[in-house]
C-alpha positions in Angstrom: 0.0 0.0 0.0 1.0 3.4 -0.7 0.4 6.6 1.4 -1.4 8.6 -1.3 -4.5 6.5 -0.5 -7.7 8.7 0.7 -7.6 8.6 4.2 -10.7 8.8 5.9 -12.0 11.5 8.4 -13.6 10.2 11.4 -16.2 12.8 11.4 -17.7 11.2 8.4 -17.6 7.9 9.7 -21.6 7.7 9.7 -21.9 8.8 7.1 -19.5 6.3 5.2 -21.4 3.6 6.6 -25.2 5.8 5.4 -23.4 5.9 1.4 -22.7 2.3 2.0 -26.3 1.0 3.1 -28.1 3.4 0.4 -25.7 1.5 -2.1 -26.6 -1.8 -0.7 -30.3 -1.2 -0.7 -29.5 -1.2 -4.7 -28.7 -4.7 -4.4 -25.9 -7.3 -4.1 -22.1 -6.2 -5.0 -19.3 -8.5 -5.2 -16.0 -6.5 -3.7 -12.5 -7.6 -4.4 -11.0 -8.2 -1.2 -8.6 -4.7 -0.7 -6.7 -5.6 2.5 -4.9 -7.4 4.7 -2.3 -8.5 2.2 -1.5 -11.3 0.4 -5.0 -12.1 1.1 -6.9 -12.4 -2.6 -10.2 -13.0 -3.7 -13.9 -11.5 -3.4 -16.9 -11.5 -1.6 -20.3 -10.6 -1.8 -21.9 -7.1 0.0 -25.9 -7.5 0.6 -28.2 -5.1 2.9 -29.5 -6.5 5.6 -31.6 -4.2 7.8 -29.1 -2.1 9.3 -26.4 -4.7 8.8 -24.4 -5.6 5.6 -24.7 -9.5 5.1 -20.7 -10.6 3.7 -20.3 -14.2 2.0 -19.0 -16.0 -1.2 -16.9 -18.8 -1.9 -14.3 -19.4 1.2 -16.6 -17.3 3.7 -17.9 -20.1 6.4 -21.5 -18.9 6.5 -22.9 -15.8 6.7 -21.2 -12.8 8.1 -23.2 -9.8 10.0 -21.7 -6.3 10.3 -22.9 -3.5 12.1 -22.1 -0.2 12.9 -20.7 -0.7 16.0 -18.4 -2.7 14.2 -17.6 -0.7 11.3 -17.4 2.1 13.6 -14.1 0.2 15.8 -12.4 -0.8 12.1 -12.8 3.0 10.9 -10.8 4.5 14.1 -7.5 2.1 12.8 -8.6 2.7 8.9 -5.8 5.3 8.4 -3.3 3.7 10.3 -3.6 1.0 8.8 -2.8 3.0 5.3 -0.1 4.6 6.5 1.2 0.9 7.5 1.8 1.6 11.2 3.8 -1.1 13.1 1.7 -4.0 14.4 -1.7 -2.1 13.0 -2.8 -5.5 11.6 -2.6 -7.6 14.6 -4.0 -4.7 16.9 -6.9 -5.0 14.5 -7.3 -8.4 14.5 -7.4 -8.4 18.6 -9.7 -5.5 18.8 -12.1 -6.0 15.9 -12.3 -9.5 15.0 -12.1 -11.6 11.6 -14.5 -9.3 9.3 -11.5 -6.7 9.4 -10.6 -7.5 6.3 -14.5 -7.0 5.0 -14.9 -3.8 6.8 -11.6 -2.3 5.1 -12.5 -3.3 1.6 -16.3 -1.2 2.6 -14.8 1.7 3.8 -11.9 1.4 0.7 -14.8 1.0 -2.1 -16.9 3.8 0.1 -13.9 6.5 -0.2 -13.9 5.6 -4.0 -17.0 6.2 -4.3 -16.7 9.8 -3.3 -17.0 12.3 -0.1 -21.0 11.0 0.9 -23.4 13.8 1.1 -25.5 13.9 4.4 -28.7 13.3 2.0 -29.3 10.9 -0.3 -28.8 11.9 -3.7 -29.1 9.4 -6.9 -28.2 10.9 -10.2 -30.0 8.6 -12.8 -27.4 8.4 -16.0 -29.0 6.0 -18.7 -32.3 5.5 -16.9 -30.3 3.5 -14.4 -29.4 4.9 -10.5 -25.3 5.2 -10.3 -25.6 2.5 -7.7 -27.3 0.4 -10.2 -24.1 0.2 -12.3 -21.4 -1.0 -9.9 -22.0 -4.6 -9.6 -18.2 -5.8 -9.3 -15.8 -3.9 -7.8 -12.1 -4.1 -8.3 -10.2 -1.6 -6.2 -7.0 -0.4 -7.1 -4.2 -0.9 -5.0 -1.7 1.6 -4.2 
């Protein structure tokens, strides 16, 4: 990873999370896992109430995450970025083993853009811009 990677202000955190479930609402997105190098591979990003449901091929079962738990990822998001010493196993001790789910959300979210406070869909081609992103590959820095 490089450090010209968007970091992510905390204040927005909520909001991060709001862009996320309005996308998921769209329907199902697969995501190319982003972090926790040299882990490789996809998974699958479905609204669930106010969850996100994670699974695909080499998930056992269905994972749940909420905010609380995307909340606790988020404060170690730019840290982890910036590749700060033992940031990965802190992680793991603190948050648990959808770290590497919650990282790819918040990457694909700061691609997506600063989120407005309101929900606002542009339609391009009779089609939401949620509507077009089905499979996401991030770029990695």
């Amino acid at each position: 990873m490089q450090n010209y990677l968007i970091k992510l202000q905390s204040t927005k955190v909520k909001q991060y999370w709001d862009q996320i479930q309005t996308l998921l609402k769209e329907g199902t997105i697969e995501l190319k896992t982003w972090s926790m190098e040299p882990r490789e591979g996809s998974f699958y990003a479905r609204g669930a109430a106010d969850r996100v449901m994670i699974d695909g091929k080499g998930i056992k079962g269905i994972r749940m995450i909420g905010f609380p738990e995307f909340e606790k990822v988020a404060k170690y998001y730019n840290d982890y970025i910036d590749e700060v010493a033992g940031i990965k196993q802190k992680m793991r001790d603190e948050c648990g083993y959808n770290t590497s789910y919650i990282l790819t959300l918040i990457h694909h979210a700061l691609d997506l853009g600063d989120p407005a406070p309101t929900k606002s869909v542009s339609k391009v081609d009779n089609q939401t811009e949620y509507e077009r992103v089905r499979h996401y590959r991030s770029r990695r820095g």
